[in-house]
C-alpha positions as a Markdown table, in Angstrom:
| # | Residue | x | y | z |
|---|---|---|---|---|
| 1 | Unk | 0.0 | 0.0 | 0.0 |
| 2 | Unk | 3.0 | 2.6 | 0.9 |
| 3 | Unk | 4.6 | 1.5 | -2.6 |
| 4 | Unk | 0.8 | 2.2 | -4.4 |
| 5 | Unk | 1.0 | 5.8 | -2.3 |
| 6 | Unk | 4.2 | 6.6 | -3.1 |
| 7 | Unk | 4.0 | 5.7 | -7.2 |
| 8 | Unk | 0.7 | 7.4 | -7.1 |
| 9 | Unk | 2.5 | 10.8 | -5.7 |
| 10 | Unk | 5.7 | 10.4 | -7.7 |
| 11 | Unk | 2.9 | 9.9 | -10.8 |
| 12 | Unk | 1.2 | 13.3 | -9.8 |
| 13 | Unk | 4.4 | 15.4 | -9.5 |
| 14 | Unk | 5.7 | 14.3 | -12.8 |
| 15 | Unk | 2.4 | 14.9 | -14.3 |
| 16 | Unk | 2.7 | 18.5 | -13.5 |
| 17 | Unk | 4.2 | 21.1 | -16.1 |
| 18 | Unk | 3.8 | 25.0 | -16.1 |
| 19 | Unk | 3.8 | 27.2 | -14.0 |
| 20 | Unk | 5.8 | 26.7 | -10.6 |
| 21 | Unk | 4.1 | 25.7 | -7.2 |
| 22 | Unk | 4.7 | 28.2 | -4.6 |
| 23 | Unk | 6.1 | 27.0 | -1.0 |
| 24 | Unk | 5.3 | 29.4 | 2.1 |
| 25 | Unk | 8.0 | 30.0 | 4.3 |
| 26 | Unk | 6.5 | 31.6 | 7.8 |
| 27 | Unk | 8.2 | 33.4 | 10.3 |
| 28 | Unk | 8.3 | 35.5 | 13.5 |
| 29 | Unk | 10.2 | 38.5 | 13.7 |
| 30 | Unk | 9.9 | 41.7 | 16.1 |
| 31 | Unk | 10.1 | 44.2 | 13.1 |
| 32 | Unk | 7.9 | 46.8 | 15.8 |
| 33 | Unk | 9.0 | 47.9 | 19.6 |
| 34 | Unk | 12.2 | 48.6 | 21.3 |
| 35 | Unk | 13.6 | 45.2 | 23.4 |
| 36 | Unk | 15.3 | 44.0 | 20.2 |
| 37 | Unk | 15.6 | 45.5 | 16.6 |
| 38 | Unk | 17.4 | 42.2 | 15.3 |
| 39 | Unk | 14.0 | 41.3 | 13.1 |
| 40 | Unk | 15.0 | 44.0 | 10.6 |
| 41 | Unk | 18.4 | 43.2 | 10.4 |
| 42 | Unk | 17.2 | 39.9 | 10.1 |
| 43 | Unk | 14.8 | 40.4 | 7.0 |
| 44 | Unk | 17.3 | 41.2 | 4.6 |
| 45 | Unk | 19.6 | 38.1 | 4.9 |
| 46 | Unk | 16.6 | 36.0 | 4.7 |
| 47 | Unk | 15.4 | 37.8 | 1.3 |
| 48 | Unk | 18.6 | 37.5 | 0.3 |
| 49 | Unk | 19.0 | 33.5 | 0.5 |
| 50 | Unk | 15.8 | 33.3 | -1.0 |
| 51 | Unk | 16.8 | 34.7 | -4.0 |
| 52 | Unk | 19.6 | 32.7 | -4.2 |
| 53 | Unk | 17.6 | 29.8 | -3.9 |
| 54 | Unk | 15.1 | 30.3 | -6.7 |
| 55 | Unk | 17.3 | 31.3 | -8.6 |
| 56 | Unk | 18.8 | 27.6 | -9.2 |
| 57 | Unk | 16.2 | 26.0 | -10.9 |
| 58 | Unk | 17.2 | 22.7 | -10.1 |
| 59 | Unk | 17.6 | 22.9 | -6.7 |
| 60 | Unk | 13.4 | 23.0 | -6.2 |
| 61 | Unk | 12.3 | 22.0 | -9.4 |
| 62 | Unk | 9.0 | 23.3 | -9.7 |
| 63 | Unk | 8.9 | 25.4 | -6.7 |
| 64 | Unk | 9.2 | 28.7 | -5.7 |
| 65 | Unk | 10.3 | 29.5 | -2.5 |
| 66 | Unk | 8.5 | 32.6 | -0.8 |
| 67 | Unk | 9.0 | 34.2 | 2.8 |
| 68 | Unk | 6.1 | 35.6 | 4.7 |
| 69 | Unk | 6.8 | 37.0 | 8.8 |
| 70 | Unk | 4.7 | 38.1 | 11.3 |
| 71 | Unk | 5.9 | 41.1 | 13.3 |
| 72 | Unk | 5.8 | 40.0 | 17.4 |
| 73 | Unk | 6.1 | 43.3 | 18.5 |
| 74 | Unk | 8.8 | 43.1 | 21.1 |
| 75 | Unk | 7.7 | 46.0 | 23.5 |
């Protein structure tokens, strides 16, 4: 049953052409407040990987690798 699963998966990804899929990166970082102000230094670095990232082709074949954060606010 596990084999069936897995050919049937392996089947549907191969069966796929056009556009790329999108994978969601999530993450918490205190972009607001005054206890730390590390979450904008730390946006940029992430951008910056992601970029290099998707911009192999082969690396995620048929993804595209996007970054989404939620600001935690550090008072």
């Amino acid at each position: 049953m596990i084999v069936a699963i897995l050919f049937a998966h392996v089947a549907g990804c191969l069966a796929l052409e056009g556009e790329p899929r999108e994978l969601r990166l999530l993450g918490m970082l205190p972009m607001t407040g005054t206890a730390w102000p590390g979450g904008s230094a730390c946006l940029v670095p992430i951008q910056m990987a992601l970029a290099d990232v998707n911009a192999y082709p082969n690396l995620l074949h048929r993804y595209n690798l996007t970054y989404k954060y939620i600001d935690t606010m550090v008072c």
